[in-house]
C-alpha positions as CSV (number, residue, x, y, z in Angstrom):
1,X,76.8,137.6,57.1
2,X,78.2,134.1,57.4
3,X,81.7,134.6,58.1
4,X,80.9,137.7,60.7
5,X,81.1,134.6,62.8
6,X,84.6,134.3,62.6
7,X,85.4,136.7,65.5
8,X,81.4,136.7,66.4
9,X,79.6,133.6,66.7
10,X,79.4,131.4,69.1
11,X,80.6,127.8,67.9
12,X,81.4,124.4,69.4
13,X,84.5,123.6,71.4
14,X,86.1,120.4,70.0
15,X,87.7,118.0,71.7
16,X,91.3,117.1,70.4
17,X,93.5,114.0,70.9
18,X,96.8,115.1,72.2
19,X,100.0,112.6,74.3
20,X,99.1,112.2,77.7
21,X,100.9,113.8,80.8
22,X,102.2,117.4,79.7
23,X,103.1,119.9,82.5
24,X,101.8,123.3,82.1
25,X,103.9,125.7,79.8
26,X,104.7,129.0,81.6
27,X,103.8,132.2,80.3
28,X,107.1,133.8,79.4
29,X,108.1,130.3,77.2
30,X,103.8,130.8,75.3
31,X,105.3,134.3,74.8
32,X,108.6,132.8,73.8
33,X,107.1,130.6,71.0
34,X,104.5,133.6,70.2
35,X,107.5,136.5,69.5
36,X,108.8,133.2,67.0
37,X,105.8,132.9,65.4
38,X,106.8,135.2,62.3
39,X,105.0,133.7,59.2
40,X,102.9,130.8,59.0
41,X,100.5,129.2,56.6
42,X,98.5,126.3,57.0
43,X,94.6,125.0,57.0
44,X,91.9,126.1,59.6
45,X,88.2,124.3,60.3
46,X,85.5,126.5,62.0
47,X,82.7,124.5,63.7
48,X,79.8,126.7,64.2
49,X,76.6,126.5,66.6
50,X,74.3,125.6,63.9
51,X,76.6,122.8,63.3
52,X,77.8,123.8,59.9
53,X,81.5,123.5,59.1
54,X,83.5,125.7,57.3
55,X,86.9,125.3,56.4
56,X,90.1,127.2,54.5
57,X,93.5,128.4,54.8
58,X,94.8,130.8,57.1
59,X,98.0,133.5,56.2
60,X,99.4,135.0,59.4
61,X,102.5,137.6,59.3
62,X,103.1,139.2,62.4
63,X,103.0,142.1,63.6
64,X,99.7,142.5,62.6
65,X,98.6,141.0,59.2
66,X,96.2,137.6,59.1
67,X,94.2,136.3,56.5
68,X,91.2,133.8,56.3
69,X,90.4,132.4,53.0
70,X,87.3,130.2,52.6
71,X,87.3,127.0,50.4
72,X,85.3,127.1,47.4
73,X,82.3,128.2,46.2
74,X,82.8,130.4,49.4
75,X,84.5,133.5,48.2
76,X,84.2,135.6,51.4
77,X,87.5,136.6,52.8
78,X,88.6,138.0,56.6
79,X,91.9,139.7,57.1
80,X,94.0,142.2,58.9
81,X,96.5,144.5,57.6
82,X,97.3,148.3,58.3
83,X,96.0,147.9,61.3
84,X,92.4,146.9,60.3
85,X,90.4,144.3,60.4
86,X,88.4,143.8,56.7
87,X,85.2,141.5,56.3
88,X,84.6,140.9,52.6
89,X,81.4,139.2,51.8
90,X,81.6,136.7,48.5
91,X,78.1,137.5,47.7
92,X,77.9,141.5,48.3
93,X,79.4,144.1,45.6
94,X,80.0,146.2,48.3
95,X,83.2,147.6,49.8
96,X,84.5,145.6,53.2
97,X,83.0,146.0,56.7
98,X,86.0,147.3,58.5
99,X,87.4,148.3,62.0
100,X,90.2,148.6,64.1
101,X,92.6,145.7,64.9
102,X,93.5,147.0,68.4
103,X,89.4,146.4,69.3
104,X,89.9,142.8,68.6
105,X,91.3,139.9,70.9
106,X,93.5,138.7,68.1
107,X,95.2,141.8,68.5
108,X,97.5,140.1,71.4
109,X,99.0,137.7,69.2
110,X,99.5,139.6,66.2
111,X,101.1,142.7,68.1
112,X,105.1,143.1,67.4
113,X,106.0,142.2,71.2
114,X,104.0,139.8,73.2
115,X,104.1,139.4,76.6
116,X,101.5,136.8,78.4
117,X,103.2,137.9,81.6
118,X,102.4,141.7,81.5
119,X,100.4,142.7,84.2
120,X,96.3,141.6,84.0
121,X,96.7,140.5,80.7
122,X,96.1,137.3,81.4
123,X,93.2,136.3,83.3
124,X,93.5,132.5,83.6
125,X,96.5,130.0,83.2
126,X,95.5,126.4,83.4
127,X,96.6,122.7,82.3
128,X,94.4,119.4,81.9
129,X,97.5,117.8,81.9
130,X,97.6,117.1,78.0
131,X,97.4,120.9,76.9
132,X,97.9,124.4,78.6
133,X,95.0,127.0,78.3
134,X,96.1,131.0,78.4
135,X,92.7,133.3,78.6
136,X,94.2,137.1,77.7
137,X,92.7,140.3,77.4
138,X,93.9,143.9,77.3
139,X,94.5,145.1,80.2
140,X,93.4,148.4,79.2
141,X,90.6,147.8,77.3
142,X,89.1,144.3,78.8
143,X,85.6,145.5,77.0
144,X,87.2,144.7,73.7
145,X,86.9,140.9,74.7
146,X,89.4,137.9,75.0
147,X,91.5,135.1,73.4
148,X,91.4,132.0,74.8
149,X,94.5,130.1,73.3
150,X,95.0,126.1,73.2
151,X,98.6,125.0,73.2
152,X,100.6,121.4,73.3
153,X,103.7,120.8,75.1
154,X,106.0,119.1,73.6
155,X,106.6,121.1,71.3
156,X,104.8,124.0,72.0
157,X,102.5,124.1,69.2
158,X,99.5,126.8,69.0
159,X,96.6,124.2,68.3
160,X,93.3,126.5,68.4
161,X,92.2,129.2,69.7
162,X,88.7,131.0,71.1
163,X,87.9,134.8,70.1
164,X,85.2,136.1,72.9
165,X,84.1,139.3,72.0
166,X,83.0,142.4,74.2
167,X,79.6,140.5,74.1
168,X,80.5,137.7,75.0
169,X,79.9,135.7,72.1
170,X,82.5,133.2,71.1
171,X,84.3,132.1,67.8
172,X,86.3,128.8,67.8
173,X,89.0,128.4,64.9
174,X,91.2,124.9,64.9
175,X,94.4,125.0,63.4
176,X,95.3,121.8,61.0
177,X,98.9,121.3,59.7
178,X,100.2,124.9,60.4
179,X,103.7,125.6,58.5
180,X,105.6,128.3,60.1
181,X,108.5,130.8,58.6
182,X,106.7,130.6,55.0
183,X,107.6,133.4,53.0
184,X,104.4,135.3,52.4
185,X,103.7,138.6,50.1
186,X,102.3,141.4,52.0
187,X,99.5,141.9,49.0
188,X,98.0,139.3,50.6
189,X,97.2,141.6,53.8
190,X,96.6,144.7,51.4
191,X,93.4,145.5,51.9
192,X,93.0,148.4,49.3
193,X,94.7,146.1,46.5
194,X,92.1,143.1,47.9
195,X,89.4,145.6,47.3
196,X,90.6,146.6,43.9
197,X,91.1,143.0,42.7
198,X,87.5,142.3,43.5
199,X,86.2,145.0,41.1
200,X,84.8,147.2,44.7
């Protein structure tokens, strides 16, 4: 399925224009912004292998509720909520492909607490002097993959980030004009009332 992709796939690493000379942002101020980073809403492109581009909006209320809808005609839908992770297909009249949150990478960020500086989280910390790269993983569970996570300096913005799964297969999603402390209904992370509107 097409949009398996999102935390499967891997796509193209794009190349974004960002002000020259920024220092690299420590771990405990990424965690800072991150434990701020309540609600947000905003528009996402994913650039796949194939070269195909899909785009949408992206709902993310932490702790643990996100939500990826497709533009149309695309009516598949990926979100989190009560602690799953639910793949609805736009084409299938079946119920969701589900599984647990804590076995994905996105897990970090959308846990209640985060701390970048825990111990082996994270597994690389680096800076091309325009934007700071964070690689994290469980700790526990480094099988379940990692997030590579693409911030700016000044201000810290989350820009993009890079879902490698156990398999190493990679998923890129860029984040485009991100509003954050929207106020957002939790039916939209329901995943038994998003089953239910769509007749399954």
């Amino acid at each position: 399925m097409k949009h398996l992709r999102l935390l499967t796939v891997p796509l193209l690493w794009v190349a974004l224009s960002f002000p020259a000379s920024a220092e690299k942002v420590s771990l405990n101020k990424l965690s800072a912004y991150l434990n701020k980073f309540i609600t947000a809403k905003g528009g996402f492109t994913q650039i796949n292998s194939d070269g195909t581009i899909s785009t949408g909006t992206i709902f993310i209320k932490r702790p643990g509720r996100i939500r990826f809808e497709y533009n149309p005609p695309d009516k598949s839908l990926v979100m989190a909520g009560g602690g799953q992770v639910a793949i609805f297909d736009g084409k299938s009249n079946h119920g969701p492909e589900q599984y647990p949150l804590k076995r994905t990478p996105l897990n970090l960020i959308l846990r209640k607490n985060v701390n970048l500086a825990a111990a082996k989280m994270v597994v690389a910390h680096t800076s091309d002097g325009k934007t700071t790269t964070v690689v994290a993983q469980d700790p526990k569970h480094p099988d379940y993959g990692q997030i590579r996570l693409l911030f700016t300096s000044n201000p810290v913005e989350l820009r993009q980030w890079v879902i490698v799964d156990g398999g190493g297969s990679e998923t890129t999603l860029i984040l485009n004009e991100l509003k954050k402390g929207v106020s957002l209904s939790s039916m939209l992370f329901s995943i038994p009332y998003e089953a239910d509107k769509r007749g399954l």
